[in-house]
C-alpha positions, 0 to 999 in steps of 0.5 A, a space after each residue: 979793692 983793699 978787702 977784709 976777710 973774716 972767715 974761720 973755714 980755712 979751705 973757704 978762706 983760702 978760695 976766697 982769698 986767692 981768688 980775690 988776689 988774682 983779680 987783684 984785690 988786696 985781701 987781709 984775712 981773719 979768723 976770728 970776730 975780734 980781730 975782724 973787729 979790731 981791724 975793722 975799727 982802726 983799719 981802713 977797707 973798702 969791703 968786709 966779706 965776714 962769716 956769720 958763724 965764727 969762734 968767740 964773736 960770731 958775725 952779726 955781732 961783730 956787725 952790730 958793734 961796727 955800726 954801733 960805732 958808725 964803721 960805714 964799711 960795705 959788709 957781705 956776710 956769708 951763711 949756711 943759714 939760707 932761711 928768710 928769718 936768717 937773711 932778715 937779722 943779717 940784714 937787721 943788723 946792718 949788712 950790705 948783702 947775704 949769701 949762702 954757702 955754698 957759693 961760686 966765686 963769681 957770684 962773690 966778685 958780683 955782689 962786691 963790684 955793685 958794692 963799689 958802684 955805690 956812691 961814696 959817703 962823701 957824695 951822699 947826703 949825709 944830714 937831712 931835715 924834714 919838718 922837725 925830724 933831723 936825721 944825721 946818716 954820719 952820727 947814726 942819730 935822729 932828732 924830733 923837735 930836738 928830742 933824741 930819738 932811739 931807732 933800731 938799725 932797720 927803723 933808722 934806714 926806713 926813716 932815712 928812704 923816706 927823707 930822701 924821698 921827702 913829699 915823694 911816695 915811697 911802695 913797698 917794693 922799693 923798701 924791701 930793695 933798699 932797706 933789705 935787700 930784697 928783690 922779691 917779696 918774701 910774703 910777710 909783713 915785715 916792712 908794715 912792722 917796722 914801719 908801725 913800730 917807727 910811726 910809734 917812736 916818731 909821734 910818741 908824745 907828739 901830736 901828729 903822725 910824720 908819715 903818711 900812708 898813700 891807700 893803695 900805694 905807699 908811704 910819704 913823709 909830711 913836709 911843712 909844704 
């Protein structure tokens, strides 16, 4: 796997970066957010291992100008912020996974190889209509009767679990997974926030709700059906 390292910690960095090589990882190493950028955008990698806090550019902004130019690289940021709120605008601003320092090795090799038993881009979906709501995975855009719709990254995924499961409920549970991450509840409100602030977006100046609420078990989206 051919991965992008941006971490300023030089002892971290070179764990890291020699415990991957000897697994056989090609390992390019950065210590700064532009050049993680930079090389992000006119590089190819198959992951992006990138440290929240760094000089000039911290993480998370590095992040969000990557997805911003729909750079669909799989991103692991990694933290001394092990809060819930930390982990939630990690996530927020498009990473694929969070984890706290200090961490073992093991753990890192872990979360990358599930990382690459995702499908890749090509085998996914990438453009799907339900109703008259298009949402285009590639461009990062949605469409309402032709309308251009402005999401916010985590508005954008919720959409997209719930086209992909058209006329199928969606729980709670398995938003928090796909959409965040979680694989537990983090006792907050966080998706019913989203989810109302998206229901707001998607039926502004329509005259129906595009999202129904299932009492008692989730969430479905109205198909012409």
């Amino acid at each position: 796997m051919r991965i992008l390292l941006a971490e300023d910690d030089a002892e971290t960095a070179t764990y890291v970066q020699r415990g991957l090589s000897e697994l056989g990882h090609v390992v390019t190493r950065v210590e700064n957010g532009e050049d993680a950028l930079h090389l992000a955008v006119t590089e190819t990698f198959e992951a992006l291992i990138l440290d929240r806090m760094m000089p000039g550019m911290e993480g998370l902004d590095v992040l969000r100008r990557l997805r911003a130019a729909a750079v669909q690289v799989p991103v692991i940021v990694l933290t001394a912020k092990g809060g819930i709120s930390d982990r939630v605008s990690g996530l927020d601003a498009g990473a694929d996974d969070y984890l706290v320092k200090p961490f073992a090795l093991a753990e890192l090799v872990a979360r990358l190889n599930a990382l690459a038993r995702r499908p890749p881009i090509s085998e996914v979906v990438t453009r799907m209509e339900v109703g008259d709501i298009v949402l285009d995975v590639l461009r990062r855009s949605v469409t309402r009767a032709g309308r251009v719709l402005h999401l916010q990254p985590r508005e954008f995924s919720l959409l997209e679990v719930l086209m992909r499961n058209s006329g199928r409920v969606v729980t709670r549970t398995m938003f928090l997974e796909q959409v965040w991450g979680f694989h537990f509840d983090p006792q907050t409100n966080i998706v019913e926030s989203h989810l109302s602030r998206l229901r707001a977006k998607l039926r502004a100046n329509f005259p129906d709700d595009p999202i129904e609420t299932i009492r008692g078990a989730g969430y479905r989206m109205r198909t012409d059906d």
